[in-house]
N, C-alpha and C positions, 0 to 999 in steps of 0.2 A: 537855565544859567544859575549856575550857585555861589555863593561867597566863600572865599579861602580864604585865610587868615595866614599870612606867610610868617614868619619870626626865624630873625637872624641877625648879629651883629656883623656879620660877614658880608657885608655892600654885593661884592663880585657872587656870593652862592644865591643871595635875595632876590639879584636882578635876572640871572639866567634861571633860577627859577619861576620868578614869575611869566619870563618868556613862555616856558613850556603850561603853564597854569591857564594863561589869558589865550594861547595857541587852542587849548580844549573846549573854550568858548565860557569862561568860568569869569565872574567879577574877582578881582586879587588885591585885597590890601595889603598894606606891609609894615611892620614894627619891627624897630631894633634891639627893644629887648623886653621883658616878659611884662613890665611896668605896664611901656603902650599896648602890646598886645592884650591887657588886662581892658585898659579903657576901651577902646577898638572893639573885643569882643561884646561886650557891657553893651556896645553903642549897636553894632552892627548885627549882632548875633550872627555869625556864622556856619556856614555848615561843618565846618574843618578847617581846622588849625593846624599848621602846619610849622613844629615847633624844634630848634635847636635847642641843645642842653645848655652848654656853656658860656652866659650874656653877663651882661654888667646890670645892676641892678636889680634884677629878678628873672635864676637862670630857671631854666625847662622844668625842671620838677617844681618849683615853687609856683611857676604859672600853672603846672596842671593841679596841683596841690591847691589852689585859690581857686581854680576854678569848680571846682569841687563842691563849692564852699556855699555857692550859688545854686539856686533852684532853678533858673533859667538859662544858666552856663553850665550844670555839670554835664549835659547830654550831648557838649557837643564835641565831635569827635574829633579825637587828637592824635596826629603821625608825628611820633618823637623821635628825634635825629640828632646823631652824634657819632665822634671817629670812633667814641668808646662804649662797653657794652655798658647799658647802665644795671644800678642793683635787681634782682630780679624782684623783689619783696614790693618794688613799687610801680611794678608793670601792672596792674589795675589801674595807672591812675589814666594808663593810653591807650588807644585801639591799636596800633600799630609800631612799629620800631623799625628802623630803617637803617643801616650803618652808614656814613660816610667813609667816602667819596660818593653822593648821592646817584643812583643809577637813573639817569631822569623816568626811563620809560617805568621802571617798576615806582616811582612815584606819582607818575599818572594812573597808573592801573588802581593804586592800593585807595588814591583821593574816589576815581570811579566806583571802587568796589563799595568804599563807608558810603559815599552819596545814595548810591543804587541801596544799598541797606540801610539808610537811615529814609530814604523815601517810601520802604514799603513797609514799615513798620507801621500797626494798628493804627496807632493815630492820621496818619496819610492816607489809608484809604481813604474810596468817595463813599459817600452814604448815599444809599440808593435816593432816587428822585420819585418822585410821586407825581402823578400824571394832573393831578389837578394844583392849580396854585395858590394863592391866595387868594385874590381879584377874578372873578368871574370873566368871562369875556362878554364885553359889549358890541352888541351890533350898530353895524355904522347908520341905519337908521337915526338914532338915536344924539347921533351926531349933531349938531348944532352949526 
């Protein structure tokens, strides 16, 4: 189970998506505009952010723009969404783009895709185990 980070100021797109988000078996919180999602991420660390352009307060690019900003925020990965294309000079700041009217299935897929790749990046792997532990084993002899 992984944490998504929904942002939208739009109530009706926020709630039918979290529908399909918590449907995938995923934890889903939700800010109305790029401000809470700033806290919320800070708080929560995320795995994906899942962010509209156009909010009150601080729209999509200024929350990816901030998140940037941070060493323990800038990795986490963001599906930016809007009716309209946004500049392309600033698609680094997102993994993904997505146009509205949002297609739900290809926003499950693309949330799948960043998790599946951000969980098998170097750092994720296991490091091998070693057959001995710390602590010896005691025989129950020995037991009291």
């Amino acid at each position: 189970m992984s944490v998504i980070l929904l942002v939208d100021d739009d109530i009706d797109s926020l709630w039918a998506l979290r529908l399909v988000v918590e449907a995938q078996g995923h934890h889903v919180l939700l800010a109305l505009d790029g401000e809470d999602a700033l806290n919320k991420a800070s708080r929560y660390l995320p795995e994906v952010i899942v962010t509209d352009w156009h909010m009150s307060r601080l729209d999509g690019i200024g929350l990816c723009k901030r998140l940037k900003l941070y060493p323990a925020l800038a990795g986490i990965a963001v599906v930016f969404t809007s009716s309209e294309v946004p500049p392309a000079n600033l698609s680094a700041l997102w993994k993904a783009f997505i146009r509205k009217p949002l297609d739900l299935p290809a926003v499950e897929r693309c949330i799948d895709a960043l998790i599946t790749r951000r969980l098998s990046a170097p750092q994720f792997r296991r490091a091998p185990i070693s057959g001995k532990g710390r602590w010896p084993a005691m025989s129950s002899r020995n037991w009291t």
